[in-house]
C-alpha positions as CSV (number, residue, x, y, z in Angstrom):
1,X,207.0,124.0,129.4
2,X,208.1,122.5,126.0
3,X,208.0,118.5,127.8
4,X,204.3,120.0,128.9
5,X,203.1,120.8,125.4
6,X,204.8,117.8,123.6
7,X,202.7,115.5,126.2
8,X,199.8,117.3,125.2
9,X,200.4,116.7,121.7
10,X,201.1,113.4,122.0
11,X,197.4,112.8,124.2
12,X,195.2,114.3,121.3
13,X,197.0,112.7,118.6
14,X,196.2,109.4,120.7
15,X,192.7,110.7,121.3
16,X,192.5,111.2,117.3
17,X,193.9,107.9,117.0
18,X,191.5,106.1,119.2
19,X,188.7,107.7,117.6
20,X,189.1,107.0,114.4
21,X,189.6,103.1,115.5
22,X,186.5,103.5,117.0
23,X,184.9,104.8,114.1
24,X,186.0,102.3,111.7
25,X,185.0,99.5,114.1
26,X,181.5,101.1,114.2
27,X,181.5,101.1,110.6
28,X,182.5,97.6,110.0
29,X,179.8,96.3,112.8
30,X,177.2,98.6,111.3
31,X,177.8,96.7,107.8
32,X,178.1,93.4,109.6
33,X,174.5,94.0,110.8
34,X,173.2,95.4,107.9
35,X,173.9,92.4,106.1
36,X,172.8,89.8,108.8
37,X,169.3,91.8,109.0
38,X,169.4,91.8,104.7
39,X,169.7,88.2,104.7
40,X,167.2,87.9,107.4
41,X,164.4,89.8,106.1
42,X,165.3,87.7,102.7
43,X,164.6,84.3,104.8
44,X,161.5,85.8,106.1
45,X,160.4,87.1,102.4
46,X,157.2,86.7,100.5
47,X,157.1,82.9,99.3
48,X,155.9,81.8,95.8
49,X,152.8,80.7,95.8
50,X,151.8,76.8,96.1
51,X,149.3,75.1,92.9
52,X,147.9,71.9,92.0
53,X,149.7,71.9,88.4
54,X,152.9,71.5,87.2
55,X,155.4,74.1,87.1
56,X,156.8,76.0,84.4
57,X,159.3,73.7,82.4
58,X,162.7,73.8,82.5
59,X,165.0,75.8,80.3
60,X,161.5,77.5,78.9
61,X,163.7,80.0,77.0
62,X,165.8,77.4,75.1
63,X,162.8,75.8,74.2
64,X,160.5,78.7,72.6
65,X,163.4,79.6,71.0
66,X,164.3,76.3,70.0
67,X,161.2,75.7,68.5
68,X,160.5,78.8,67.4
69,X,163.8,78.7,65.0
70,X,162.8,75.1,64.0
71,X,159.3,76.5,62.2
72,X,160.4,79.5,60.6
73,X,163.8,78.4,59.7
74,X,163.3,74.7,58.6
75,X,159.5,73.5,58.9
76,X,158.2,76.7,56.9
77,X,161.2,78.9,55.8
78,X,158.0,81.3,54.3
79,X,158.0,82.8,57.7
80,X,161.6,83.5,58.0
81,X,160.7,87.4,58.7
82,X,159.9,86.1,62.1
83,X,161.7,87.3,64.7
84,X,162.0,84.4,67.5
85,X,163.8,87.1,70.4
86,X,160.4,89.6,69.8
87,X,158.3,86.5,70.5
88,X,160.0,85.3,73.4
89,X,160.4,88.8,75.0
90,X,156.7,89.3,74.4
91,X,156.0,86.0,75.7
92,X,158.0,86.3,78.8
93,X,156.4,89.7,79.5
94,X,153.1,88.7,79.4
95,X,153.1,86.6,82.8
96,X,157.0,87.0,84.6
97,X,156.4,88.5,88.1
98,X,152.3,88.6,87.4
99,X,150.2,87.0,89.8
100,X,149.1,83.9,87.2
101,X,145.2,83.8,88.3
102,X,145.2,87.5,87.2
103,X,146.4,87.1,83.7
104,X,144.4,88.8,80.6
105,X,144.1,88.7,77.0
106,X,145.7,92.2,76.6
107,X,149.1,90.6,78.4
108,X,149.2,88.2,75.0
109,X,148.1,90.8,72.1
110,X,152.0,91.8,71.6
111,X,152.9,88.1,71.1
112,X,149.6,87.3,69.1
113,X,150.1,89.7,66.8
114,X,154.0,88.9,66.6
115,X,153.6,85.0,65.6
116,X,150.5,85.0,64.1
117,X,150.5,84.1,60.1
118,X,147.6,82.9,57.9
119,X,146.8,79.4,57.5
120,X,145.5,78.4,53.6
121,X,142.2,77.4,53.2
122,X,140.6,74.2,53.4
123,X,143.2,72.7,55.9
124,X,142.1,73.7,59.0
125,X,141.7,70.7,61.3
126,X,139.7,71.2,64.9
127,X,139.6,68.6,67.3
128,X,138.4,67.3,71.2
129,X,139.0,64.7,72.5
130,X,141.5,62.9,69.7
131,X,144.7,64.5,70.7
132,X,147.2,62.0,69.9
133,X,145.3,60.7,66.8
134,X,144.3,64.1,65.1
135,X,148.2,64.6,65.5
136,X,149.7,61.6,64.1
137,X,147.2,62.0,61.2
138,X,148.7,66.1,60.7
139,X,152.4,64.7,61.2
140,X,151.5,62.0,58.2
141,X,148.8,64.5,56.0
142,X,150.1,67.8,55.5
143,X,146.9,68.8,53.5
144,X,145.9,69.6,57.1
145,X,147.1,72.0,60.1
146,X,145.5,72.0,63.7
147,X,146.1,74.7,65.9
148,X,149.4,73.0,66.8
149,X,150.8,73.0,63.4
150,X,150.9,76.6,63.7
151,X,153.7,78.5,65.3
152,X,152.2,79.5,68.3
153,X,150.7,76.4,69.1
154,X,153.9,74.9,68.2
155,X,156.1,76.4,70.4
156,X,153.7,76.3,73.6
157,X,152.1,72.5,72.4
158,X,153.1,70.5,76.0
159,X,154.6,73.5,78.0
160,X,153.5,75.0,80.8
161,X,154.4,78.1,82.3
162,X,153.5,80.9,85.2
163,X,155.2,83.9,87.2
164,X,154.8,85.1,90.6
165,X,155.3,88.4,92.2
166,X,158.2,86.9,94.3
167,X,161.7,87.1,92.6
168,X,162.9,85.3,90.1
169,X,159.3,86.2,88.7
170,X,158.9,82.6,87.7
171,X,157.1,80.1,89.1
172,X,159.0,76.2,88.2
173,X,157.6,74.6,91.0
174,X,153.9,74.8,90.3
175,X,151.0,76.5,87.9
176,X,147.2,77.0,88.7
177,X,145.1,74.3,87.1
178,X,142.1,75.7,85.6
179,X,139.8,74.5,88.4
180,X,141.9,77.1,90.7
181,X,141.3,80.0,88.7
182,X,140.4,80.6,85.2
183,X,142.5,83.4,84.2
184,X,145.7,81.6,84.0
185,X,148.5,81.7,81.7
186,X,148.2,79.1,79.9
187,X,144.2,78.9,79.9
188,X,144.2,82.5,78.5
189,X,147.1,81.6,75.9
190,X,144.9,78.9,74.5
191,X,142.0,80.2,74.3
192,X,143.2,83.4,72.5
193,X,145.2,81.2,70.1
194,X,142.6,79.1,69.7
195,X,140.1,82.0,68.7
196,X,142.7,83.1,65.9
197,X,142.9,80.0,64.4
198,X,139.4,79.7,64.0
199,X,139.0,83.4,62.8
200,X,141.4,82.5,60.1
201,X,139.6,79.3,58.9
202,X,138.5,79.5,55.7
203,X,136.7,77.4,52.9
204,X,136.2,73.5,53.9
205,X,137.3,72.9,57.7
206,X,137.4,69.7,59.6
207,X,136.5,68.4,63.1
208,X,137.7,65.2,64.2
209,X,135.8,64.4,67.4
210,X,136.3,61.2,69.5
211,X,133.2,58.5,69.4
212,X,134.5,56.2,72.1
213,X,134.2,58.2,75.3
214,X,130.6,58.2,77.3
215,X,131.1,61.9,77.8
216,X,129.9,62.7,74.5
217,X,131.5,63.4,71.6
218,X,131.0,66.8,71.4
219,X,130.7,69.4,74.4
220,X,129.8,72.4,74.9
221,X,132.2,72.9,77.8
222,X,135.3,71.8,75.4
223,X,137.7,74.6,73.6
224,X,136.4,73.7,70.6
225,X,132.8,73.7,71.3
226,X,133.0,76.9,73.5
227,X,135.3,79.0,71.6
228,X,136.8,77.7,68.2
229,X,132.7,76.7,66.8
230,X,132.0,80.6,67.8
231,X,134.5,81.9,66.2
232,X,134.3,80.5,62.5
233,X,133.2,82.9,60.4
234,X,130.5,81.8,58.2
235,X,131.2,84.3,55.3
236,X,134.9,82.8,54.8
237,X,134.1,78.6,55.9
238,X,131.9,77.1,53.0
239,X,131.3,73.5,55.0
240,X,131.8,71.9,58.3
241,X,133.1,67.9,58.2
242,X,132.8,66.2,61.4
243,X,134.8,62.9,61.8
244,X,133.8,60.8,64.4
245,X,136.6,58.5,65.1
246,X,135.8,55.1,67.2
247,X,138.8,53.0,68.5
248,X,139.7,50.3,67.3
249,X,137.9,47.7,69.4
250,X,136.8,50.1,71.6
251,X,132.9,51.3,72.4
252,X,131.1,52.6,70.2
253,X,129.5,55.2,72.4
254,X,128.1,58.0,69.8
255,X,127.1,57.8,66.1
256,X,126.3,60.8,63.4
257,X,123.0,60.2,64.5
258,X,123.8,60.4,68.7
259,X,122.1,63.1,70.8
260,X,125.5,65.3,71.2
261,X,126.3,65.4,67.6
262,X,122.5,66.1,66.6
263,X,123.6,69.5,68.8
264,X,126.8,70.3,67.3
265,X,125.1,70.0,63.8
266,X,121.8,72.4,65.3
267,X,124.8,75.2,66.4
268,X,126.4,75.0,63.1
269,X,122.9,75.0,61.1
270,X,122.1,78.4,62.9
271,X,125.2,79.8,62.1
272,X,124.0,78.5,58.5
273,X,127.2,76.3,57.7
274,X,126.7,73.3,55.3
275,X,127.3,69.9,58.0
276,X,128.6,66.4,57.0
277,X,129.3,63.9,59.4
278,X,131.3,60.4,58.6
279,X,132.1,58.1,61.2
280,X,135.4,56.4,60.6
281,X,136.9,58.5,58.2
282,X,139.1,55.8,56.0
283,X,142.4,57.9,55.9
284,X,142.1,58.3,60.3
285,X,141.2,54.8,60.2
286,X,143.9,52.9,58.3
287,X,146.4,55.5,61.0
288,X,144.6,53.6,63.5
289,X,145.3,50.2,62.0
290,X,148.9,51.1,61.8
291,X,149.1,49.7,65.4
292,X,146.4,47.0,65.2
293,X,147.2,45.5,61.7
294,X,145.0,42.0,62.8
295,X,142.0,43.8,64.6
296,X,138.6,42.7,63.6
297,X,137.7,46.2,63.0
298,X,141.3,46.6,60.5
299,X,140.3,44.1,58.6
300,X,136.7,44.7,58.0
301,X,138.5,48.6,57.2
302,X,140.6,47.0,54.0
303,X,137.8,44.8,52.7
């Protein structure tokens, strides 16, 4: 009897044995196929979504923050109350795992309000059409600021950016050009930047529009003409000065007296702003020469 109940004893606690083996092998091929099946569903996972524009740049943080630092700190230490985290944080929040065609104005208010600061009167500078020119002149004239010389064109000037509702949230592979959808990131950020900066304009402000392209210079279609003319406010600008810039040697396609200028002067006459227009400003021009010292046109400019 004792030899019987020792085998038993010795059958369950093999029985016990084998079936907590058992269990622990379960376990480990349960989490063995949990995994595989995680991973799997990952490969199999929403992908982001394909555009026609770049993608978001590189290291986009380092360089808001970058730049952001650079204004407030060196370029216009005034404005050292900013705080450069808040605007990138706002920033990154208005478009990170978004859909980018359904972005809206209220997903940039927070960062608006953040970097916005006042710009003094009589140096605001629009443009269309004169990018690189209306620059260099800014970067050698600081009696002038275009929307650029501000921080938050600053920091965004040549930077592109989108989300997606796939992880990581952001898109550095490709954006939607405007032509895919308006309501894009960086389509909304402009044109809500570029509303403020006119609403701020005050006293004298300047337009330097581009002669030398068959287009016209001015268009209706252009930031400027669709947003930035609306926007002035003609109980804080006294006078509108358009500078029609030709290049040097190149057609001279419209005048002060051309058929699109002759509109831009009609819009700004309702809105009851005193108009000049000079073709050529001298200052612009002599910029110009800089890089074609010999030019007929140079020369003729310095008589």
């Amino acid at each position: 009897m004792p030899l019987q109940h020792s085998s038993a004893r010795t059958w369950q606690r093999t029985v016990l044995l084998v079936g907590i083996v058992v269990l622990l092998v379960s376990l480990v091929v349960a989490v063995i196929l949990a995994s595989v099946l995680t991973q799997g569903k990952q490969e199999i996972g929403p992908k982001m979504l394909k555009w026609k524009d770049r993608g978001t740049t590189r290291n986009l943080q380092e360089v808001i923050l970058g730049r952001c630092y650079s204004y407030v700190m060196a370029r216009h230490p005034e404005l050292g109350d900013k705080d450069c985290l808040k605007i990138w944080e706002s920033l990154k929040h208005a478009f990170i795992y978004k859909n980018p065609c359904n972005i809206t104005t209220e997903d940039y208010q927070p960062l608006m309000e953040l970097a916005s600061h006042p710009t003094p009167c009589n140096k605001s500078l629009f443009w269309s059409k004169t990018n690189d020119l209306v620059h260099r002149y800014t970067k050698s004239n600081h009696n002038f600021l275009t929307l650029e010389d501000t921080l938050l064109g600053y920091m965004a000037d040549r930077v592109s950016w989108c989300g997606d509702p796939s992880f990581p949230g952001i898109n550095y592979e490709s954006c939607p050009k405007r032509s895919e959808c308006e309501s894009n990131p960086n389509s909304v950020f402009w044109k809500m930047a570029s509303k403020m900066f006119a609403e701020a304009a005050c006293g004298v402000v300047q337009v330097m529009l581009n002669g030398s392209i068959e287009a016209g210079a001015f268009r209706s279609s252009s930031i400027f003409g669709s947003i930035e003319i609306s926007n002035l406010n003609p109980d804080k600008v006294s006078a509108v000065q358009i500078w029609l810039m030709h290049d040097i040697g190149g057609p001279q396609s419209e005048s002060c007296s051309s058929h699109s200028i002759q509109r831009l002067k009609g819009i700004l006459e309702e809105r009851n702003f005193k108009i000049t227009c000079e073709e050529n400003y001298r200052p612009v021009q002599l910029l110009q020469c800089v890089n074609n010292p010999d030019h007929t046109d140079c020369r003729l400019c310095s008589s």
